[in-house]
N, CA, C and O atoms as a Tripos MOL2 file, in Angstrom:
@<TRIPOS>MOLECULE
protein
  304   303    76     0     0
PROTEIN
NO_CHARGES

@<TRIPOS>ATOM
      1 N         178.0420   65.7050   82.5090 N.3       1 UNK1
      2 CA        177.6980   65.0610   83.7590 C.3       1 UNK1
      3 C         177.9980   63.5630   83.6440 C.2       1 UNK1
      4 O         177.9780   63.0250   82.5380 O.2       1 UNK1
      5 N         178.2440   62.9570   84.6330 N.am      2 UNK2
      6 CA        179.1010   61.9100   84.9800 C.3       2 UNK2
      7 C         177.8250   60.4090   84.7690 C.2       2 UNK2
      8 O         178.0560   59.3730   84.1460 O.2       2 UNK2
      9 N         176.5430   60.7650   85.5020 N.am      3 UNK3
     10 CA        175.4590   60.2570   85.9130 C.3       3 UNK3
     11 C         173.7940   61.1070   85.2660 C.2       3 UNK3
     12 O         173.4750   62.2320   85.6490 O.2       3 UNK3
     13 N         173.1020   60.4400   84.4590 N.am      4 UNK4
     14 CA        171.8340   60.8540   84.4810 C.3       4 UNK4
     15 C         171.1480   61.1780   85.7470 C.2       4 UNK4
     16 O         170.9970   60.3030   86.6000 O.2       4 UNK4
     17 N         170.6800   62.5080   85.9360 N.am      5 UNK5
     18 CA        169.4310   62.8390   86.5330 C.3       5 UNK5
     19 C         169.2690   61.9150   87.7960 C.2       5 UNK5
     20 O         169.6500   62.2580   88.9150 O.2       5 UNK5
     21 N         168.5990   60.5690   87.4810 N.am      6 UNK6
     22 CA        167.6630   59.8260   88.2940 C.3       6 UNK6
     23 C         168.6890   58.9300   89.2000 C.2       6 UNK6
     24 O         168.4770   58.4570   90.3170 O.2       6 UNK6
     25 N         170.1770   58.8120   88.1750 N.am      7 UNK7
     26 CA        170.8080   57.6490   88.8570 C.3       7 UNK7
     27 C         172.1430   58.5500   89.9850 C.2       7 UNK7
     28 O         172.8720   57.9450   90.7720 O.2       7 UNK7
     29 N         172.1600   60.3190   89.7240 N.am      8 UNK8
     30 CA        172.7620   60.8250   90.6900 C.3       8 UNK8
     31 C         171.7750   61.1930   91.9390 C.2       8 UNK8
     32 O         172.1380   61.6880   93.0070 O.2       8 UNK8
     33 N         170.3260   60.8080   91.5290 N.am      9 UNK9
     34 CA        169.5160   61.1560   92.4140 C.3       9 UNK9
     35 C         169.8270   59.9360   93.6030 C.2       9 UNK9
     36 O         169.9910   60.0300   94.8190 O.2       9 UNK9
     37 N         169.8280   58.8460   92.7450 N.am     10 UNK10
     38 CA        169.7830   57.1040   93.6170 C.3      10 UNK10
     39 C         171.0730   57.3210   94.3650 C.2      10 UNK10
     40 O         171.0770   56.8280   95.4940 O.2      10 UNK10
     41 N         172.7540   58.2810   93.7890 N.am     11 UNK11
     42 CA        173.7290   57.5110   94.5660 C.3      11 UNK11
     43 C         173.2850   58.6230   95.6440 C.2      11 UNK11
     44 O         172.8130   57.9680   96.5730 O.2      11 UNK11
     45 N         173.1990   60.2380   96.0210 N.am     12 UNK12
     46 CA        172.6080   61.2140   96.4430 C.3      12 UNK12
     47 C         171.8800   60.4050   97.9510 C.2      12 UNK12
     48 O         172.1010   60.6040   99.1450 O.2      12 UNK12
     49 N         170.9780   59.4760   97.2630 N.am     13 UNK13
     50 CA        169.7050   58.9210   98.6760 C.3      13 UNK13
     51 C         170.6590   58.1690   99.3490 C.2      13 UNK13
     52 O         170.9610   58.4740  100.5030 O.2      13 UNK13
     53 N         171.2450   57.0950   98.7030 N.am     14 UNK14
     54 CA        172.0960   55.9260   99.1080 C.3      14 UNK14
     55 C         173.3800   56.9750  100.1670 C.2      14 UNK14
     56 O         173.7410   56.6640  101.3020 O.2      14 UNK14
     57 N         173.6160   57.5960   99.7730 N.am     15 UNK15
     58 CA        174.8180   58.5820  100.6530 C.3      15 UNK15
     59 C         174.4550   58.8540  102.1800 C.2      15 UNK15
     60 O         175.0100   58.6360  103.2570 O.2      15 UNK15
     61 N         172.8600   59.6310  101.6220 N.am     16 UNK16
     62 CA        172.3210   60.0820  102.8490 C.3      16 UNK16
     63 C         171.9770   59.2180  103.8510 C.2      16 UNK16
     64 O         172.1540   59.3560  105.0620 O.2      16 UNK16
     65 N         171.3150   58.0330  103.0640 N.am     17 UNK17
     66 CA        170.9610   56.7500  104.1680 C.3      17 UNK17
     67 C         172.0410   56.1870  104.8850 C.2      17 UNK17
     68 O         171.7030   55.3660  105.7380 O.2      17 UNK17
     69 N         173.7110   56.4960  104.7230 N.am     18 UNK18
     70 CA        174.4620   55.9210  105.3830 C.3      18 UNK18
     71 C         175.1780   57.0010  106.1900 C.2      18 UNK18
     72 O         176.2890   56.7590  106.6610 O.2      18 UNK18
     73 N         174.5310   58.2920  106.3840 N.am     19 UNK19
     74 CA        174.9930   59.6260  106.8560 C.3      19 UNK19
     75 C         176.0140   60.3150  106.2910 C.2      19 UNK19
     76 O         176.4580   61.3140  106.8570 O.2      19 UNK19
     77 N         176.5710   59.8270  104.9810 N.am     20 UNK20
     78 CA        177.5310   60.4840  104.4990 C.3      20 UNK20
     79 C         177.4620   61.9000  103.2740 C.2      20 UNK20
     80 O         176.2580   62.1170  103.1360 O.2      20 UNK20
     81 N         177.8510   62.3840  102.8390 N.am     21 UNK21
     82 CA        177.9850   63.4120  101.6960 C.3      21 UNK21
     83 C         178.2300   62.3690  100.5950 C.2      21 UNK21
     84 O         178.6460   61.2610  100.9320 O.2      21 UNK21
     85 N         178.0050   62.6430   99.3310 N.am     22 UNK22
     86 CA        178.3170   61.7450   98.3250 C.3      22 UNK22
     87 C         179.5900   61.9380   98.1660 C.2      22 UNK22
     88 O         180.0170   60.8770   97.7100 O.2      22 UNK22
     89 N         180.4170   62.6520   98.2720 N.am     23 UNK23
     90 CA        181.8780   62.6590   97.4820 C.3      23 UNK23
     91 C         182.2750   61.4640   98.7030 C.2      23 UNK23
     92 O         182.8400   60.5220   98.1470 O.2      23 UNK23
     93 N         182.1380   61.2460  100.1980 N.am     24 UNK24
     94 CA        182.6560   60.8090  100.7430 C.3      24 UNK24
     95 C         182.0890   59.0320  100.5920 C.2      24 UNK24
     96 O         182.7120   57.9710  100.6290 O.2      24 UNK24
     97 N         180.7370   59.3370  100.4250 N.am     25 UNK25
     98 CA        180.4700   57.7500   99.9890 C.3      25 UNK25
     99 C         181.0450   57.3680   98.6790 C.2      25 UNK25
    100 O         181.1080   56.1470   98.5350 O.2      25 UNK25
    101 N         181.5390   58.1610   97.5580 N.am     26 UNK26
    102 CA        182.4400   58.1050   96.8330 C.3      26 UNK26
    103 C         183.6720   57.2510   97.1290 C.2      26 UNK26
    104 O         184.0560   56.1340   96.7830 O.2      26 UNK26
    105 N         184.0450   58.0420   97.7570 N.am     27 UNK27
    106 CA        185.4580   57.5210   97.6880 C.3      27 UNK27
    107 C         186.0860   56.7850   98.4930 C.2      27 UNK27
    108 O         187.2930   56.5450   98.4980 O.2      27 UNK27
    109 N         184.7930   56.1830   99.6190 N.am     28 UNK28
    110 CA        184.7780   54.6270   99.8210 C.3      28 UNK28
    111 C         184.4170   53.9860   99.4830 C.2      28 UNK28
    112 O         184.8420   52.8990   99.8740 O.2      28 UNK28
    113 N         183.5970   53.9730   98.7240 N.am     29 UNK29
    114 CA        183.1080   53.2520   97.4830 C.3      29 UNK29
    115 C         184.7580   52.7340   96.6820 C.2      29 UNK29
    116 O         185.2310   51.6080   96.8390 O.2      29 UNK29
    117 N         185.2780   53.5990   96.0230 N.am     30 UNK30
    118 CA        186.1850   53.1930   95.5510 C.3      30 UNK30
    119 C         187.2100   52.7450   96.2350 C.2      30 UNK30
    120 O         187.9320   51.8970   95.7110 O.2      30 UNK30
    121 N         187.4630   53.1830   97.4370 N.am     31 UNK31
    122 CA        188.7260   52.5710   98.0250 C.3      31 UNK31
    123 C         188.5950   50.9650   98.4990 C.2      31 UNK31
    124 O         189.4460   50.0800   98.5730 O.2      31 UNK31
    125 N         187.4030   50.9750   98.7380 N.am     32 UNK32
    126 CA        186.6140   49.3830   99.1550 C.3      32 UNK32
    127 C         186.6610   48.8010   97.5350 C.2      32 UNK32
    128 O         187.0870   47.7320   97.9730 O.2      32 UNK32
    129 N         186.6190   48.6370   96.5370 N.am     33 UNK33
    130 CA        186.5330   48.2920   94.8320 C.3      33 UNK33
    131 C         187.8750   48.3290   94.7420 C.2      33 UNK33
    132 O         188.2020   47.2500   94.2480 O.2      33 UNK33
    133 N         188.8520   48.9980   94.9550 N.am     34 UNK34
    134 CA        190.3450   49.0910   94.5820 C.3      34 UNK34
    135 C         191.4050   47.9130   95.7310 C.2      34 UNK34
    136 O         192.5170   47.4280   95.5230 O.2      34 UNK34
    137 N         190.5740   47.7910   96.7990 N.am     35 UNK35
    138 CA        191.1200   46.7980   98.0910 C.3      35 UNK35
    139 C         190.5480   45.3190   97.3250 C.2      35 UNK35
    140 O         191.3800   44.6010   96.7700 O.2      35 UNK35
    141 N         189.5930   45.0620   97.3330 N.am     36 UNK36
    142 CA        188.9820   44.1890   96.8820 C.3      36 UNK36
    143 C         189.7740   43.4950   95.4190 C.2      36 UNK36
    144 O         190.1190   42.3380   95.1760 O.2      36 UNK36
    145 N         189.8630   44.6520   94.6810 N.am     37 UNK37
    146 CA        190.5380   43.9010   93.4470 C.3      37 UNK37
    147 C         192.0330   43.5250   93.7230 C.2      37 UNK37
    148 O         192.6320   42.6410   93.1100 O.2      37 UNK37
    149 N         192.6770   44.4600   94.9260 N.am     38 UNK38
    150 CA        193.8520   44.1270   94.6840 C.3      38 UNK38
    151 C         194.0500   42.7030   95.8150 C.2      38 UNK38
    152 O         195.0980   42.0720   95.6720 O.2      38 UNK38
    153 N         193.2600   42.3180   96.6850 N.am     39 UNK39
    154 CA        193.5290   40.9750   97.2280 C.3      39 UNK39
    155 C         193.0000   39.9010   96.3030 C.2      39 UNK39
    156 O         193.3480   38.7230   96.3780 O.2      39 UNK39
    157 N         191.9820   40.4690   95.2660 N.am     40 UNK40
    158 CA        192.0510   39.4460   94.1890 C.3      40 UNK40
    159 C         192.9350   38.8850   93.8990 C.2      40 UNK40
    160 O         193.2090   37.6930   94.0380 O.2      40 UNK40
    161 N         193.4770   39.7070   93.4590 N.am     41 UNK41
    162 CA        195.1420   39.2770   92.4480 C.3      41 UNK41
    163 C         195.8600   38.6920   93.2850 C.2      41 UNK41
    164 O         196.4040   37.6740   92.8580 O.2      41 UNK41
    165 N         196.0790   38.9920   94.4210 N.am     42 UNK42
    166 CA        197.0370   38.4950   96.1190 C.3      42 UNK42
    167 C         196.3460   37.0660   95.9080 C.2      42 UNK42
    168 O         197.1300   36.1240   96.0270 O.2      42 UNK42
    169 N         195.3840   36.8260   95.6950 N.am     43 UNK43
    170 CA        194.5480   35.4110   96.1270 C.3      43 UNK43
    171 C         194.8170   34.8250   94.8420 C.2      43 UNK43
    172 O         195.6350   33.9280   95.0480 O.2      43 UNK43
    173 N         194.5720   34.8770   93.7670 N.am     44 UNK44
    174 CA        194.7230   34.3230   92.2890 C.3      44 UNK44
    175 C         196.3540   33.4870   92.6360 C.2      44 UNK44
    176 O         196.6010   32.2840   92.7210 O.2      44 UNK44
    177 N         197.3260   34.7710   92.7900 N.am     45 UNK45
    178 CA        198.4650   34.4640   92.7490 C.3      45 UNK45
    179 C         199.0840   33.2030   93.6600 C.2      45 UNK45
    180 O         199.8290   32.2460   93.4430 O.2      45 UNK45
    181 N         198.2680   33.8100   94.9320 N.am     46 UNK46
    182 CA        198.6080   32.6040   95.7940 C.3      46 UNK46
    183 C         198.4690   31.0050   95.3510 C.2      46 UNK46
    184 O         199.3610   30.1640   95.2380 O.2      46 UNK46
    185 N         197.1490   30.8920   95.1550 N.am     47 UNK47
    186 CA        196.3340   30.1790   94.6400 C.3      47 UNK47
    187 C         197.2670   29.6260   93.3810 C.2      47 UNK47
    188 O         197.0330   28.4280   93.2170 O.2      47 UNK47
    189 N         198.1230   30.0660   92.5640 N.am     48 UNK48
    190 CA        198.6830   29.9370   91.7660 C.3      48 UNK48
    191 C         200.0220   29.0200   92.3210 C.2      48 UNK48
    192 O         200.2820   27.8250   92.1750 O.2      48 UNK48
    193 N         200.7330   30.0920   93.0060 N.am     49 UNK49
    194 CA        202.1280   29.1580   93.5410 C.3      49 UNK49
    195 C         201.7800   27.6880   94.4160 C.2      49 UNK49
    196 O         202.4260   26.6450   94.3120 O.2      49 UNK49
    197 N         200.1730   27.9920   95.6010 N.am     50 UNK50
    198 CA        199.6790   26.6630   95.7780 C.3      50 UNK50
    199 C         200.0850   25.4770   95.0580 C.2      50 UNK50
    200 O         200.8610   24.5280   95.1680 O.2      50 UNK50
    201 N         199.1660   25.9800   94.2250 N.am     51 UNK51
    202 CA        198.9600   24.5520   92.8040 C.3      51 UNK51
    203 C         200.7690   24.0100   92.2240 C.2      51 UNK51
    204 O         201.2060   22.9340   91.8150 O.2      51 UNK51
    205 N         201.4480   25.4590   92.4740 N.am     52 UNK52
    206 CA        202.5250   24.8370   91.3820 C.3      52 UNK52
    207 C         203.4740   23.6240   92.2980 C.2      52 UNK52
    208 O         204.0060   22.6670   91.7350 O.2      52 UNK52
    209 N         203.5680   23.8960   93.9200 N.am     53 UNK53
    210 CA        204.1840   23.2610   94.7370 C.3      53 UNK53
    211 C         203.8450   21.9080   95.2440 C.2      53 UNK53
    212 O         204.5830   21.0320   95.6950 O.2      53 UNK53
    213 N         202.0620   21.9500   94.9970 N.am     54 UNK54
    214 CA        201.8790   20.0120   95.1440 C.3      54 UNK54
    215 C         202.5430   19.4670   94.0160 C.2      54 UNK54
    216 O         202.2740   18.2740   94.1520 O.2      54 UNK54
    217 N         203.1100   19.5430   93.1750 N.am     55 UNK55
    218 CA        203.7200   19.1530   91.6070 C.3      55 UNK55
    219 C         205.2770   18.7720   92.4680 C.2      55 UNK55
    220 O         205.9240   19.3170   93.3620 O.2      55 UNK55
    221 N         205.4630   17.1970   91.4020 N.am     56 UNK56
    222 CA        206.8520   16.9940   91.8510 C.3      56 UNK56
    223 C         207.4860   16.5900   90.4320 C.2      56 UNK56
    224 O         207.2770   15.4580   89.9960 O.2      56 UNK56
    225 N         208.2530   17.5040   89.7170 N.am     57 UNK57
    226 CA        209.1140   17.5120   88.8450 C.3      57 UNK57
    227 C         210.6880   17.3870   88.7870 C.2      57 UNK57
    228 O         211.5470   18.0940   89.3140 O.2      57 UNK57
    229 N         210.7930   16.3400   88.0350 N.am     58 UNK58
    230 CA        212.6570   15.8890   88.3820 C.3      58 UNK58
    231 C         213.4740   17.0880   87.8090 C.2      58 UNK58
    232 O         213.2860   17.2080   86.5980 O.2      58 UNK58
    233 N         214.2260   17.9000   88.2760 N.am     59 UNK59
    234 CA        215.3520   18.8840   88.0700 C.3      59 UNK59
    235 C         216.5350   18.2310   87.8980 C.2      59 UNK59
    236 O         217.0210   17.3080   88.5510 O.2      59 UNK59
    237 N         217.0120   18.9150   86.7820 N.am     60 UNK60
    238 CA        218.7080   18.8510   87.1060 C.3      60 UNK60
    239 C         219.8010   19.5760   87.6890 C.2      60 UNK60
    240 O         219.5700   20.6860   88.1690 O.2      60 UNK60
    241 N         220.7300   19.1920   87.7060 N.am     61 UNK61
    242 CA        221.5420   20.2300   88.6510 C.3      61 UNK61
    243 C         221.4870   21.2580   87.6140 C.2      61 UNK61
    244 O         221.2690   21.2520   86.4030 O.2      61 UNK61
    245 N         221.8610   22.4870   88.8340 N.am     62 UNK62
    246 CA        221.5920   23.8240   88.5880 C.3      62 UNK62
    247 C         222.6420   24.3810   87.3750 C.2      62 UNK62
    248 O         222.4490   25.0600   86.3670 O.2      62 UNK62
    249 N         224.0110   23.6730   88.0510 N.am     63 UNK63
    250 CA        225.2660   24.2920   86.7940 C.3      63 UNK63
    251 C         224.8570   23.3200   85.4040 C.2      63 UNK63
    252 O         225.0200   23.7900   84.2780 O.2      63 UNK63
    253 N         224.5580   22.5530   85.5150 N.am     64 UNK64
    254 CA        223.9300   21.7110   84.3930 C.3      64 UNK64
    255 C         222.8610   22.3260   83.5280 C.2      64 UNK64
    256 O         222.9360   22.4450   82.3050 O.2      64 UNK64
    257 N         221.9270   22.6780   84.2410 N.am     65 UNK65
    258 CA        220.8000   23.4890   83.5080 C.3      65 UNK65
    259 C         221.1550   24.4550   83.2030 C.2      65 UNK65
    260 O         220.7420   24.5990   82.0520 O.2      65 UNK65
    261 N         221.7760   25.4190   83.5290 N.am     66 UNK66
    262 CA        222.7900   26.6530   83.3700 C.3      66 UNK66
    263 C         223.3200   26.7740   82.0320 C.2      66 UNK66
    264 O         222.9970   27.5520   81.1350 O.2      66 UNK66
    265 N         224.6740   25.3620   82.0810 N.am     67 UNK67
    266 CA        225.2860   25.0100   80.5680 C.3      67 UNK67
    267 C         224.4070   24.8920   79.8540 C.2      67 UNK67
    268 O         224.3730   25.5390   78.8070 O.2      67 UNK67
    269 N         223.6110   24.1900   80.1390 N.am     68 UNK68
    270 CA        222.2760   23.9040   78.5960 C.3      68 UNK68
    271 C         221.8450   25.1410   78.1260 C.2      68 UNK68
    272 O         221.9500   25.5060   76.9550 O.2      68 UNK68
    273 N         221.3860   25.7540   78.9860 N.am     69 UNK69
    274 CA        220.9380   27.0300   78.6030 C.3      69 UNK69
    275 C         221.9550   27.8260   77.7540 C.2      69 UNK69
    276 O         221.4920   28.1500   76.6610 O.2      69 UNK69
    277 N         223.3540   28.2610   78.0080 N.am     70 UNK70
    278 CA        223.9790   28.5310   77.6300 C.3      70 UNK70
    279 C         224.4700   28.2070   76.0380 C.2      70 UNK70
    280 O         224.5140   28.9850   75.0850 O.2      70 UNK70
    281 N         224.7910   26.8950   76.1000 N.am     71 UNK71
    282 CA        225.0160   26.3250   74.8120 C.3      71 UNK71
    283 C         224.0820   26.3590   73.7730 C.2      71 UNK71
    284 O         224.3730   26.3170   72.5770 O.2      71 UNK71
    285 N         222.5710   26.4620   74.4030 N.am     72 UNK72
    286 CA        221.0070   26.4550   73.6990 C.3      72 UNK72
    287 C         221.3030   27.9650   72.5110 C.2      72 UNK72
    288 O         221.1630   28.0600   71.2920 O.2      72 UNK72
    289 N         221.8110   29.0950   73.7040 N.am     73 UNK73
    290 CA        221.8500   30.6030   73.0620 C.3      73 UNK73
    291 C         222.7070   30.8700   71.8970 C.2      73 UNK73
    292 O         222.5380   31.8080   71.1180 O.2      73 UNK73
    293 N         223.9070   29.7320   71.8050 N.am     74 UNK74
    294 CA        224.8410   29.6970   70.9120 C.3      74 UNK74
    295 C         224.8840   29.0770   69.6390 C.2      74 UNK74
    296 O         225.6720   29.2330   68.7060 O.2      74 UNK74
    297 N         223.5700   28.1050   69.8110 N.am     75 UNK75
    298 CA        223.2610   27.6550   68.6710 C.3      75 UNK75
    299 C         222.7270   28.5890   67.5230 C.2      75 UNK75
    300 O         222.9320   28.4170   66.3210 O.2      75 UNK75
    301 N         222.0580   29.5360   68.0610 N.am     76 UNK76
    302 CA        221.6230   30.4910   67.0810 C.3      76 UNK76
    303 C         222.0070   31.0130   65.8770 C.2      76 UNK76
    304 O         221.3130   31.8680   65.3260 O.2      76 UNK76
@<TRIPOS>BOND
     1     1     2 1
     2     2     3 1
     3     3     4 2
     4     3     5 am
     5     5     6 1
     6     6     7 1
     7     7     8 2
     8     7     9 am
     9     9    10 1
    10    10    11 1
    11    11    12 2
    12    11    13 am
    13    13    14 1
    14    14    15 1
    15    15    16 2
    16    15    17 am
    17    17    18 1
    18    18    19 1
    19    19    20 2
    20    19    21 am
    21    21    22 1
    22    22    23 1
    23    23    24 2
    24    23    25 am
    25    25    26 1
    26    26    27 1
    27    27    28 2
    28    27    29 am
    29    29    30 1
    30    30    31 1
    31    31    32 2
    32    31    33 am
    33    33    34 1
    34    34    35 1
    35    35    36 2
    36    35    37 am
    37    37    38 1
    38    38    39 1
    39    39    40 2
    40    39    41 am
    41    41    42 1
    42    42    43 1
    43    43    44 2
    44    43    45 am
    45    45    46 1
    46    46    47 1
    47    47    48 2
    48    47    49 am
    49    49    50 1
    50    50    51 1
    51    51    52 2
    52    51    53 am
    53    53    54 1
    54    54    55 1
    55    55    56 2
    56    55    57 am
    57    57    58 1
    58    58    59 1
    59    59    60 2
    60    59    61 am
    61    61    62 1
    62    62    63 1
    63    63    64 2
    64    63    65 am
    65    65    66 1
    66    66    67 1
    67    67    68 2
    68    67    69 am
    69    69    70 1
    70    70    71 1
    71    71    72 2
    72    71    73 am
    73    73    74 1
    74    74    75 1
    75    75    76 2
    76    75    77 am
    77    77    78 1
    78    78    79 1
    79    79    80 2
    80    79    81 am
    81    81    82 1
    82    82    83 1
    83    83    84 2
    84    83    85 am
    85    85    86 1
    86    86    87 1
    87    87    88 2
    88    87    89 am
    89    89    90 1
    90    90    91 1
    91    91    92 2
    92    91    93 am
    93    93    94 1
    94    94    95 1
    95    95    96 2
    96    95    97 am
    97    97    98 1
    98    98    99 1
    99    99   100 2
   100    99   101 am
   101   101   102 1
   102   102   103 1
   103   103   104 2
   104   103   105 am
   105   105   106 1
   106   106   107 1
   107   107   108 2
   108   107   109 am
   109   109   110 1
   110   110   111 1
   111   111   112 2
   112   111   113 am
   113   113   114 1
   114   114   115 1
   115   115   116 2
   116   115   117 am
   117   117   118 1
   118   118   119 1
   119   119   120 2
   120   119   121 am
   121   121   122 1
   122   122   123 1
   123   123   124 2
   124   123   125 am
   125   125   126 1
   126   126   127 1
   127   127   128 2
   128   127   129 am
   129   129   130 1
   130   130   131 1
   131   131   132 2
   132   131   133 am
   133   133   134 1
   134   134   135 1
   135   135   136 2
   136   135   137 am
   137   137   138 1
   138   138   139 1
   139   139   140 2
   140   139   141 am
   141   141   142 1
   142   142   143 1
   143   143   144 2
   144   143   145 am
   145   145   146 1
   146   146   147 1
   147   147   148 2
   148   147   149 am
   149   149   150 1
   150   150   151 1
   151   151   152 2
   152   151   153 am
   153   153   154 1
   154   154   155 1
   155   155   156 2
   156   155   157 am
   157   157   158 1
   158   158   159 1
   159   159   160 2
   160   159   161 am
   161   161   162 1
   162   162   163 1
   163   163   164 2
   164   163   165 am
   165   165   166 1
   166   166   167 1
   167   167   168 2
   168   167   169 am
   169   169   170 1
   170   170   171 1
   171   171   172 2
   172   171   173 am
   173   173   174 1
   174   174   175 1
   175   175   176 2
   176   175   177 am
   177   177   178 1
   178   178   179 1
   179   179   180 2
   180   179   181 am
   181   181   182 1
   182   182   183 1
   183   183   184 2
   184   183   185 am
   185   185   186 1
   186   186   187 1
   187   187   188 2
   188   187   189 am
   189   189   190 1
   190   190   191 1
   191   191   192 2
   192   191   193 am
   193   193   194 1
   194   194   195 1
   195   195   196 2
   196   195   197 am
   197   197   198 1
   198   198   199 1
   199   199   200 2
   200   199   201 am
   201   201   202 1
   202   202   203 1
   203   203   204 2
   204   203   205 am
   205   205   206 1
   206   206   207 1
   207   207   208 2
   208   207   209 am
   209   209   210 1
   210   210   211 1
   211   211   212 2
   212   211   213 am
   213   213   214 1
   214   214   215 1
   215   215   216 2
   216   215   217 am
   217   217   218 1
   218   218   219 1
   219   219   220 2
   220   219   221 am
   221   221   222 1
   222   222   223 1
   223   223   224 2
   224   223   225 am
   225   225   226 1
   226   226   227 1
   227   227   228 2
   228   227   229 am
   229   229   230 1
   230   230   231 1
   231   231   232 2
   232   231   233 am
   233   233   234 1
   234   234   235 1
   235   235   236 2
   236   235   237 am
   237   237   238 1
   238   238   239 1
   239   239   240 2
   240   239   241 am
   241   241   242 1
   242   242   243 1
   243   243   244 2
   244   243   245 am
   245   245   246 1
   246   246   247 1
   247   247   248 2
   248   247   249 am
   249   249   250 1
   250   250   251 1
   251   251   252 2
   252   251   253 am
   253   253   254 1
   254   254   255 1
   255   255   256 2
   256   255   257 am
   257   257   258 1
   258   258   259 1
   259   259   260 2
   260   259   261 am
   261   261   262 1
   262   262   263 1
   263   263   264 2
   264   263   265 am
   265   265   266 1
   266   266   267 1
   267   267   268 2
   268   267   269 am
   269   269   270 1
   270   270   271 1
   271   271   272 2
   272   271   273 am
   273   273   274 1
   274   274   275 1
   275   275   276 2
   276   275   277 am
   277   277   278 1
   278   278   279 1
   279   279   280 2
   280   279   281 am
   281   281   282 1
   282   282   283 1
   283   283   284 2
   284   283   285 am
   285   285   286 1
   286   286   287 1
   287   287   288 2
   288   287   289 am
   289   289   290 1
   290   290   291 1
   291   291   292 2
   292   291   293 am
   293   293   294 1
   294   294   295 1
   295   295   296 2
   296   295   297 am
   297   297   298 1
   298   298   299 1
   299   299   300 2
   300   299   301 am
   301   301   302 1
   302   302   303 1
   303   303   304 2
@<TRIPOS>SUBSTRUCTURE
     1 UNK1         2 RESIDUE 1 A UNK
     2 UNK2         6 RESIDUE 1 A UNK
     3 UNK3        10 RESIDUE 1 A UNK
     4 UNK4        14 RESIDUE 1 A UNK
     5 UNK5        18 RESIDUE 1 A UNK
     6 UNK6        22 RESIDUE 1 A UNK
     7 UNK7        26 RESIDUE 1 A UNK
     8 UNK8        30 RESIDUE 1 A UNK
     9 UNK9        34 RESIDUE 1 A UNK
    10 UNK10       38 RESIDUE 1 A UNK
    11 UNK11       42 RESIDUE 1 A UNK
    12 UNK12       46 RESIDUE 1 A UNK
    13 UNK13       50 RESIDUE 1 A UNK
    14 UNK14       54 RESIDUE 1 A UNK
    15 UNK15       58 RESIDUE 1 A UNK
    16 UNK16       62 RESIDUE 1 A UNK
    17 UNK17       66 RESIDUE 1 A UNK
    18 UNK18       70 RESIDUE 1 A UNK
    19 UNK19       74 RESIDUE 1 A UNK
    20 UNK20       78 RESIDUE 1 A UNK
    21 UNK21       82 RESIDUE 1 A UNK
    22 UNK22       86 RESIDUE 1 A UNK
    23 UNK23       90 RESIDUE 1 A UNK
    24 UNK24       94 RESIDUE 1 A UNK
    25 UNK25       98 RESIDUE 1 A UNK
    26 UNK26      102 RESIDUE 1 A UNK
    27 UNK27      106 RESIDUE 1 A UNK
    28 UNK28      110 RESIDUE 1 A UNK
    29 UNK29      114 RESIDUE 1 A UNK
    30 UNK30      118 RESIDUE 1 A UNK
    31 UNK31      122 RESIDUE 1 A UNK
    32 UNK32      126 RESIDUE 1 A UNK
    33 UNK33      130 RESIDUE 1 A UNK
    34 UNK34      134 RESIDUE 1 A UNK
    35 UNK35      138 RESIDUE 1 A UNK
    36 UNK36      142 RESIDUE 1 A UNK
    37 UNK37      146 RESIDUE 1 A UNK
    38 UNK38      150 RESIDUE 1 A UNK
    39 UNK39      154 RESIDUE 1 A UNK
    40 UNK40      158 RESIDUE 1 A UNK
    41 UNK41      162 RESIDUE 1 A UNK
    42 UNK42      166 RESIDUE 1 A UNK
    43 UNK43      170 RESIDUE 1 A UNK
    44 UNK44      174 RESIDUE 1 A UNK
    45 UNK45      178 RESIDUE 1 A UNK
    46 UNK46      182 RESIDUE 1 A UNK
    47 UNK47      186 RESIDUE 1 A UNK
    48 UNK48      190 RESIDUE 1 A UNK
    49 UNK49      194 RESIDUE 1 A UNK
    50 UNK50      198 RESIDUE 1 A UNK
    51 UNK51      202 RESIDUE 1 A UNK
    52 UNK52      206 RESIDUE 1 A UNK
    53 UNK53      210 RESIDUE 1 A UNK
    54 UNK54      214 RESIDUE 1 A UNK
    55 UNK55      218 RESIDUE 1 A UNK
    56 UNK56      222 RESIDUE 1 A UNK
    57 UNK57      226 RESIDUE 1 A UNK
    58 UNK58      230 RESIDUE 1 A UNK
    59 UNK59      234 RESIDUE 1 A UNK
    60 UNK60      238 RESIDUE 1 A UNK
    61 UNK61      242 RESIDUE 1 A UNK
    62 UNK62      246 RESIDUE 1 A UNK
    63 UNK63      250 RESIDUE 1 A UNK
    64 UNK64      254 RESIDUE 1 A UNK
    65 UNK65      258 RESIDUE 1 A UNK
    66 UNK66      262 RESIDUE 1 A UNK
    67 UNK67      266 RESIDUE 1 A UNK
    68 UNK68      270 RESIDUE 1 A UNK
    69 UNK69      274 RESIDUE 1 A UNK
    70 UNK70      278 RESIDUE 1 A UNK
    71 UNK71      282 RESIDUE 1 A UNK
    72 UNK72      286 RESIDUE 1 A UNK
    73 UNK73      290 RESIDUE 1 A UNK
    74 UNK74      294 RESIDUE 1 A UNK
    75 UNK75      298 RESIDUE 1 A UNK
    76 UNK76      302 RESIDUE 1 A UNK
């Protein structure tokens, strides 16, 4: 068994008090826990590229950075 006794008794009441069957308060239960975590990550991330774009860092040209890179691999 998944749950002791007392604490399938608690999810059991909690089901009924919201008119549902437990498998179904189940598995909104989880679908609401699985939404939730995944706009976490949506928000972290955002939150992430935010931060990286107030930043002003001098670049070089692109075929420039390119060669470097290139020549970097050959040193090996």
């Amino acid at each position: 068994m998944l749950f002791g006794d007392d604490e399938f008794e608690e999810l059991k009441r909690i089901a009924r008090e919201q008119g549902l069957t437990l498998s179904e308060w189940a598995r909104q239960a989880l679908r609401s826990a699985r939404a939730e975590r995944s706009q976490g990550d949506r928000a972290r991330k955002l939150a992430a590229v935010r931060a990286a774009v107030r930043h002003s860092f001098p670049v070089g040209d692109i075929e420039t950075m390119l060669e470097e890179i290139e020549r970097g691999y050959g040193g090996r």
